[in-house]
Each structure stands twice: as C-alpha cells, then as structure tokens.
Short mmCIF file of the C-alpha atoms (twelve columns), coordinates in Angstrom:
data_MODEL
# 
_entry.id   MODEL 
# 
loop_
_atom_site.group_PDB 
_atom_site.id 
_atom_site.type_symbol 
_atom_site.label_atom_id 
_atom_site.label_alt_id 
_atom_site.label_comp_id 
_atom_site.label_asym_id 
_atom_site.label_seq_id 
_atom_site.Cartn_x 
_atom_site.Cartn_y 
_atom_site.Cartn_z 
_atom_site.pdbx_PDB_model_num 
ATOM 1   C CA . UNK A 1   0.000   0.000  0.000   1 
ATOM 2   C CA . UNK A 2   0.765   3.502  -0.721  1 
ATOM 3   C CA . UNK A 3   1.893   5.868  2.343   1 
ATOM 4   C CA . UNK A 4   -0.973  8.073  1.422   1 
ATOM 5   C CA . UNK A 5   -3.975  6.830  -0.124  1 
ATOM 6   C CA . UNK A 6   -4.464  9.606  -2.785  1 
ATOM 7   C CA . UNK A 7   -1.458  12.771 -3.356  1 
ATOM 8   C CA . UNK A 8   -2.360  15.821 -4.847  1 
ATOM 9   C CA . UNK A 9   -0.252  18.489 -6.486  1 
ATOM 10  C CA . UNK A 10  -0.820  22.023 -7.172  1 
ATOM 11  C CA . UNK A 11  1.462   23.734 -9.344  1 
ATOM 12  C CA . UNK A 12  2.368   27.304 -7.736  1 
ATOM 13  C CA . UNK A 13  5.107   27.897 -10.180 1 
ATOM 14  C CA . UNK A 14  5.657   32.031 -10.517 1 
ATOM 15  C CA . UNK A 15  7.005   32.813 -14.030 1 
ATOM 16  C CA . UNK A 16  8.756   36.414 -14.590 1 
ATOM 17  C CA . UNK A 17  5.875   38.938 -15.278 1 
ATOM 18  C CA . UNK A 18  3.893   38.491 -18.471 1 
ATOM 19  C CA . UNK A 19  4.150   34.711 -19.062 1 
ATOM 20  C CA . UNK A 20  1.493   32.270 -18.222 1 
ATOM 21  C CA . UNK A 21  1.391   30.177 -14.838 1 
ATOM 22  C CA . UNK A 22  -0.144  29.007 -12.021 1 
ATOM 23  C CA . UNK A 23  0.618   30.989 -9.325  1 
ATOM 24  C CA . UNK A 24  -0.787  34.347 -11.448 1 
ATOM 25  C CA . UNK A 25  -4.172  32.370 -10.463 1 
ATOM 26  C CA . UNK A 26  -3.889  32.162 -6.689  1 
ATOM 27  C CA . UNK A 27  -2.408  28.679 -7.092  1 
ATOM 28  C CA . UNK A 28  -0.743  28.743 -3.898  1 
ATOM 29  C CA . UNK A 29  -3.532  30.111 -1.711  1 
ATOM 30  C CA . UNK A 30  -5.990  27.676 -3.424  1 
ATOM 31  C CA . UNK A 31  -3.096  24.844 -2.218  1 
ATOM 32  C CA . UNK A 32  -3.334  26.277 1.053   1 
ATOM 33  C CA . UNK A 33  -7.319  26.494 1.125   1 
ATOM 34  C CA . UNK A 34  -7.064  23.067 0.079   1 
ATOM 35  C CA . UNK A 35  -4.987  21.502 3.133   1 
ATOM 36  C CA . UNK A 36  -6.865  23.461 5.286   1 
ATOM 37  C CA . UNK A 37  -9.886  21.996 4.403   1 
ATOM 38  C CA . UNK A 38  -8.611  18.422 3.900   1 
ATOM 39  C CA . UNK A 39  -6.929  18.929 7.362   1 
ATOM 40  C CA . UNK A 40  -10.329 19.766 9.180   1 
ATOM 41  C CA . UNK A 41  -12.256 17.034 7.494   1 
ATOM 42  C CA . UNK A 42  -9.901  14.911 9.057   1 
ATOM 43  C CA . UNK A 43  -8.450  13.406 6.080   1 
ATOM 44  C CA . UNK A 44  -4.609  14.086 5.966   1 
ATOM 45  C CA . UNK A 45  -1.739  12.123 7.294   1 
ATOM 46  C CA . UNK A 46  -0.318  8.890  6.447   1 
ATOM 47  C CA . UNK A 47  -3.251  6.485  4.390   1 
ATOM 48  C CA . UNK A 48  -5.017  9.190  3.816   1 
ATOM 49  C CA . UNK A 49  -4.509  12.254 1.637   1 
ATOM 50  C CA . UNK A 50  -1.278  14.661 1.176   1 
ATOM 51  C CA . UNK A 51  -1.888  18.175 -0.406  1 
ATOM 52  C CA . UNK A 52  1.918   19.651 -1.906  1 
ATOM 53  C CA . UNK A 53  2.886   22.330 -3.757  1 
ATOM 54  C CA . UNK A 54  5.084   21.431 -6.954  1 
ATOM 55  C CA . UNK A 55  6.928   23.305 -9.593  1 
ATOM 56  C CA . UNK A 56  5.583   23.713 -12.951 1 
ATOM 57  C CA . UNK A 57  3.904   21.398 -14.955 1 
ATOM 58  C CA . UNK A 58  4.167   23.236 -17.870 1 
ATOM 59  C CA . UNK A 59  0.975   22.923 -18.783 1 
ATOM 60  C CA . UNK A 60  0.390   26.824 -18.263 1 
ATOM 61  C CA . UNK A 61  -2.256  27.861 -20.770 1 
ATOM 62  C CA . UNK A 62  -4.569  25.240 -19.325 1 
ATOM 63  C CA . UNK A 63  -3.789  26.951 -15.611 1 
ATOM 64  C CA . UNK A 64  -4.141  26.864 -12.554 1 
ATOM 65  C CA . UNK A 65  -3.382  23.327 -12.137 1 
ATOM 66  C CA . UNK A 66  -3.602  20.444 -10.134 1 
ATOM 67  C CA . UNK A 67  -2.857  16.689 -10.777 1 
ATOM 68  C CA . UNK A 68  -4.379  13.308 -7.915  1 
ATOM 69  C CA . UNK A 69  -2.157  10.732 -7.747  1 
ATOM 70  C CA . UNK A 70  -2.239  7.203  -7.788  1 
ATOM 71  C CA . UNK A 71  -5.272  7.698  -10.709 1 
ATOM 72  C CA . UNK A 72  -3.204  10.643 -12.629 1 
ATOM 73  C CA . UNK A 73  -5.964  12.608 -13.136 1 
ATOM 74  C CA . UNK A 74  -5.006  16.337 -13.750 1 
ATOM 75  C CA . UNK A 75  -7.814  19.009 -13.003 1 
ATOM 76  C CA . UNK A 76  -7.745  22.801 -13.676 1 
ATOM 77  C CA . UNK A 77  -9.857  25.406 -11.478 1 
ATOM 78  C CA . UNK A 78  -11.230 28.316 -10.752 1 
ATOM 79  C CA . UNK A 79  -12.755 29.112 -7.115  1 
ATOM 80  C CA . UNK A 80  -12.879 27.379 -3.776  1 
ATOM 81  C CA . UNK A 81  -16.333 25.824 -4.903  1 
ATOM 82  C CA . UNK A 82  -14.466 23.773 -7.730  1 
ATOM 83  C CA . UNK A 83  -11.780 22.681 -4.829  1 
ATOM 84  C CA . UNK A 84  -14.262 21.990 -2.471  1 
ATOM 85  C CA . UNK A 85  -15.975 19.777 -5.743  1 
ATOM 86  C CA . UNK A 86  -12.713 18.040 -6.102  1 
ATOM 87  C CA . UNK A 87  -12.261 17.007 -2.636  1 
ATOM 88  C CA . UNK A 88  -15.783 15.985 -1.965  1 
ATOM 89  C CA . UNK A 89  -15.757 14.229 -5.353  1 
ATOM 90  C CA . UNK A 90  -12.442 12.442 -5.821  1 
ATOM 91  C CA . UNK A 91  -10.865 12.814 -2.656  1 
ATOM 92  C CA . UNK A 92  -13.614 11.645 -1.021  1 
ATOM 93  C CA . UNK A 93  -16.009 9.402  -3.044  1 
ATOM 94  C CA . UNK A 94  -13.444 8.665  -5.820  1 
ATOM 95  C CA . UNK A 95  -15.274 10.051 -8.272  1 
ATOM 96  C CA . UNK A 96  -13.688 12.539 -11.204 1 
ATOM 97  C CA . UNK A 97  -14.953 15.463 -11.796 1 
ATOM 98  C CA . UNK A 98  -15.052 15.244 -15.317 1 
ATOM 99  C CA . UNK A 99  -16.317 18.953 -16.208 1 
ATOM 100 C CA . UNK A 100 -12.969 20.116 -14.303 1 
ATOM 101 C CA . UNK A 101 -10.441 17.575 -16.000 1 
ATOM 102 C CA . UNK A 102 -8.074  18.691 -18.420 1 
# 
C-alpha cells in the first residue's frame, strides 16, 4: 500500500511577469485552502490524503493546475467551490470530476 492513499499536487510555479502560470491564479492560496480543508475534514496524514505544492507542470495555458495521484488525473480550477468539488468528489467518493479535467 501507498503511504498516502491519494497525493495531490498544485502547481504554484511564478514565471517572470507576463508569461502564463499558475501561481498568477492564486495557485498557492488555493493549495493552502485546500490543506486546510482536507486537514479539518480529518483526512490528511499517512493512508489518507497529502496536499503539496510542486513546480511547474508546464501545462500553463490550461492553468491553474492540479494533478491526484495514484489515478493521474489532472484538473484545472477556478474558485474554492471547484476545490471543495474536487475534494468531496475524488478525494472523497473517488469520483472525477469530469467537467474540471483537463
């Protein structure tokens, strides 16, 4: 088994002024929305879930995003409710969200 039963990433990469990423989105205070929530659900820690940040993806234009591991599904977003989709959804029920999957 897996140390954590599902790992997400959220690219927060921060490209020099005028180019396309992630962070230009709020990528890292959606991450941080994101643990916060998963943390008071009581879903993080070892065999459960694991929120990081990572570097880029380079998958910019299709920004911000976000990619579940083990199932390698990669997700873009836009507001808390689409996070809060994603972890009641996926995280939760195991279900993709397929209007948010890129």
């Amino acid at each position: 088994m897996s140390y954590y039963e599902r790992h997400v990433f959220f690219c927060c990469n921060q490209r020099p002024p005028g180019e396309a990423c992630c962070n230009n989105h709020g990528a890292q205070k959606m991450r941080e929305y994101a643990k916060d929530k998963i943390k008071s659900l009581g879903l993080s820690g070892p065999g459960k879930i694991r929120i990081n940040a990572a570097g880029c993806f380079d998958r910019c234009k299709e920004g911000p995003v976000l990619v579940v591991y083990p199932e390698a599904v990669w997700y873009t977003y836009v507001d808390r409710e689409d996070i809060d989709e994603i972890i009641r959804e996926h995280l939760q029920h195991g279900r993709v969200v397929e209007r948010l999957r890129i």
